[in-house]
C-alpha positions in Angstrom: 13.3 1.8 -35.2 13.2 -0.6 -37.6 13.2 -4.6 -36.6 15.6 -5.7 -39.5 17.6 -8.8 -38.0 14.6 -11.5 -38.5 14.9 -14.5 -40.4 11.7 -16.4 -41.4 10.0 -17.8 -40.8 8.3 -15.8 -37.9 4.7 -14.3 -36.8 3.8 -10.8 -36.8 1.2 -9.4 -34.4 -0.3 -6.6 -35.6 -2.4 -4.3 -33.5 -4.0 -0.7 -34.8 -5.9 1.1 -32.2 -8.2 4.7 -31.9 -7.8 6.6 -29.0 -10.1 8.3 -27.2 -9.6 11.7 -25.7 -8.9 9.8 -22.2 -4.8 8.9 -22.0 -3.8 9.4 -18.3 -1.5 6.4 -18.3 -1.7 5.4 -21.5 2.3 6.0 -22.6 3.4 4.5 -19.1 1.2 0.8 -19.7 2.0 1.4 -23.2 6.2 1.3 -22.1 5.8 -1.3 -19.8 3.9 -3.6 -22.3 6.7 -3.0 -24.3 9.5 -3.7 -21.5 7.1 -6.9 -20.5 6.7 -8.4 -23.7 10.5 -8.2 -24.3 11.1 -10.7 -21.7 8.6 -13.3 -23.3 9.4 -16.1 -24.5 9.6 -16.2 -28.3 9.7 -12.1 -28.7 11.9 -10.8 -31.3 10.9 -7.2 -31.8 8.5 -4.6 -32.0 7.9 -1.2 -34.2 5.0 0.8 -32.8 4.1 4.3 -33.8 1.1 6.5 -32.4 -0.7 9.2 -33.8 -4.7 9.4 -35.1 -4.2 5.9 -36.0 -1.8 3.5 -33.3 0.1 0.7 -35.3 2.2 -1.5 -33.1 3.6 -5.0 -34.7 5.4 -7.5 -32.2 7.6 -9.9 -33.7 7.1 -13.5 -32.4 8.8 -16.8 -33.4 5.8 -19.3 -32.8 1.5 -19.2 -32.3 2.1 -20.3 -28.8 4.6 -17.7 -27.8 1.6 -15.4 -28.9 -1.0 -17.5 -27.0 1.5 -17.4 -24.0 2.1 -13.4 -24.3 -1.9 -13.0 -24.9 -2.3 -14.8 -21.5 0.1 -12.9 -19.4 -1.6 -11.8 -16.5 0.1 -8.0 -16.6 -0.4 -8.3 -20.5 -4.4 -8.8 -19.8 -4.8 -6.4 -17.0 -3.5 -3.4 -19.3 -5.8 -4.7 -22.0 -9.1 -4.5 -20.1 -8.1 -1.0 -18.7 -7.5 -0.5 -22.5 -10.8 -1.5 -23.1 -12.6 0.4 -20.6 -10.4 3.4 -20.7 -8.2 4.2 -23.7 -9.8 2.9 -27.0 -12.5 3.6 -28.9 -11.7 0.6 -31.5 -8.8 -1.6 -31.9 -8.3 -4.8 -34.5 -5.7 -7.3 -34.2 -3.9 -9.8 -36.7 -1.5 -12.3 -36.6 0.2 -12.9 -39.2 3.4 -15.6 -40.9 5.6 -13.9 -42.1 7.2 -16.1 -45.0 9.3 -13.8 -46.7 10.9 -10.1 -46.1 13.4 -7.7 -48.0 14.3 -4.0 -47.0 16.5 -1.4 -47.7 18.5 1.2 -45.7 20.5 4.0 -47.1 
């Protein structure tokens, strides 16, 4: 689904990932980050698809709510098993998102 109720200005986190071969309980943590994060402070959406390359942007409406999502203590525990389990590289940006225009048919 696409997030399409925003107004900006807002912050985009974007975060593309590599898999490994590895996923036993990847799409469960994956779910609950989502579920978690949608009870933060500040969240306003998320679009996420997964395949050879994993996209996921969260939708944010200030730096700290990022800082204070970044920090949460679920949020870090699925991140280091992400490190040590699930990823072979991931690269993260944040992002102000200024301006946006769509269409839907």
């Amino acid at each position: 689904m696409i997030v399409d109720n925003l107004e900006p200005t807002y912050y985009a986190v974007i975060f593309t990932t590599i898999t490994n071969d590895n996923l036993d309980g990847y799409q469960e943590t994956a779910q609950r980050m989502e579920e978690l994060a949608g009870i933060q402070k500040g969240y306003l959406g998320i679009e996420s698809t997964r395949n050879e390359i994993g996209i996921t942007v969260s939708y944010w409406q200030t730096l700290d709510d990022i800082v204070a999502w970044k920090n949460n203590v679920e949020h870090t525990e699925a991140r280091n098993l992400g490190r040590e389990k699930w990823y072979k590289q991931y690269q993260l940006r944040i992002c102000k998102v200024e301006r946006e225009y769509g269409f839907k048919n």
